[in-house]
C-alpha positions in Angstrom: 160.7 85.2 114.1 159.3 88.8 113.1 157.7 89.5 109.9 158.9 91.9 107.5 156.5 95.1 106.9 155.8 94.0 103.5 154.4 90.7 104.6 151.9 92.6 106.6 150.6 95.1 103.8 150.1 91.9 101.4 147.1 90.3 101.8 146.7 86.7 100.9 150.1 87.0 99.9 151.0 83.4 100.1 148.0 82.5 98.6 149.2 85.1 95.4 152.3 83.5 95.1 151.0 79.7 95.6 148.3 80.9 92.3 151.6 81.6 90.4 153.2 78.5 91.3 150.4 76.4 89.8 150.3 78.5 86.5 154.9 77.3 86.7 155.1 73.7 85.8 158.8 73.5 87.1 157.1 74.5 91.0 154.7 72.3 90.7 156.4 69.9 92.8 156.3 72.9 96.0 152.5 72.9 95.0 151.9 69.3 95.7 153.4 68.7 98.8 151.2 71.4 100.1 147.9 70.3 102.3 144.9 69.2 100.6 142.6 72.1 101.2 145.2 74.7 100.6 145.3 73.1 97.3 141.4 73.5 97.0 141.4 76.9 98.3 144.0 78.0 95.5 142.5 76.1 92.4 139.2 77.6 93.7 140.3 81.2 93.7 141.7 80.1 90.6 138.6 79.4 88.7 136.7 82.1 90.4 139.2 84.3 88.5 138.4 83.0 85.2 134.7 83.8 85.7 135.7 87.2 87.1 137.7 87.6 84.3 134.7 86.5 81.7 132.2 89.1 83.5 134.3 92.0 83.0 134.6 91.1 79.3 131.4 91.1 79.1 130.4 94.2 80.9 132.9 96.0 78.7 130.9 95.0 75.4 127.7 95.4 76.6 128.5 98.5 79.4 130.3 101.0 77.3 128.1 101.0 74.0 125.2 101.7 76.4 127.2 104.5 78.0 128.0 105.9 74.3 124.6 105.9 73.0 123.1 107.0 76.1 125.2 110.3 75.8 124.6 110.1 71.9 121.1 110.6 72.8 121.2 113.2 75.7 122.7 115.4 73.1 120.1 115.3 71.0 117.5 116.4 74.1 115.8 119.5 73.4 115.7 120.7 76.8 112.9 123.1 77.7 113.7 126.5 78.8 112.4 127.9 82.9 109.1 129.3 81.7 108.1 126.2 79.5 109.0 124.0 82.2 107.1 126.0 85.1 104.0 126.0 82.3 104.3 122.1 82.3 104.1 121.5 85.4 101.4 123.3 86.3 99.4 121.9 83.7 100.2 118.7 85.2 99.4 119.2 88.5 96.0 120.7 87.2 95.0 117.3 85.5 95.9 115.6 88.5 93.7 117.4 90.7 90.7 117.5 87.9 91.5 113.6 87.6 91.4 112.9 91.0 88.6 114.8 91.6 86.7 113.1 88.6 88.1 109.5 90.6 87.2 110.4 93.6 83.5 111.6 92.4 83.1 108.3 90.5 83.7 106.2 93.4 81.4 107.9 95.6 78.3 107.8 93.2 79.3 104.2 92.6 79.4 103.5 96.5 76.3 105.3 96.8 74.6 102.9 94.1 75.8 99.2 95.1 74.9 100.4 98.6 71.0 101.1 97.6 71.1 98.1 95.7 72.6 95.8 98.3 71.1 97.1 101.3 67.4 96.5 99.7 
């Protein structure tokens, strides 16, 4: 017996049309005389679907107000021009150095101290 082409390019095609079975109470005879963990398999994927399907309702609510306030607020960025930014970031890369510097000079005088004191 050789499968159609379509068969092929399904996938869980049996398993689609035993799903839509269950939801046809005139079928549901077909659906009963089926094996016990097909059965389980297809009310399974069943309820798995309803959770899918409460998920995405909920990321819709909660997903595209973020998305529209997010942009609501990105147009209101003032965003600084070349120069201003280049100014910035020099600044910062100056207090990093003095900070560091002021760090690194802190720990050394305080290493310097608990030494003398501990080595007595």
């Amino acid at each position: 017996m050789v499968k159609s082409p379509k068969a092929f390019n399904k996938k869980n095609s049996s398993v689609n049309t035993l799903k839509e079975s269950l939801d046809n109470p005139s079928s549901r005879t077909k659906v009963d005389a089926l094996p016990e963990t097909t059965r389980k398999r297809i009310e399974k994927t069943k309820s798995n679907n309803i959770f899918i399907k409460a998920f995405k309702i909920i990321g819709y609510i909660i997903f595209f107000p973020y998305l529209r306030n997010s942009w609501k607020e990105l147009k209101q960025v003032n965003w600084p021009n070349f120069k201003l930014s280049r100014q910035l970031t020099v600044a910062v890369i100056i207090f990093a150095v003095f900070f560091g510097a002021a760090i690194a000079l802190a720990d050394f005088g305080l290493g310097k101290i608990f030494k003398v004191i501990l080595l007595k």
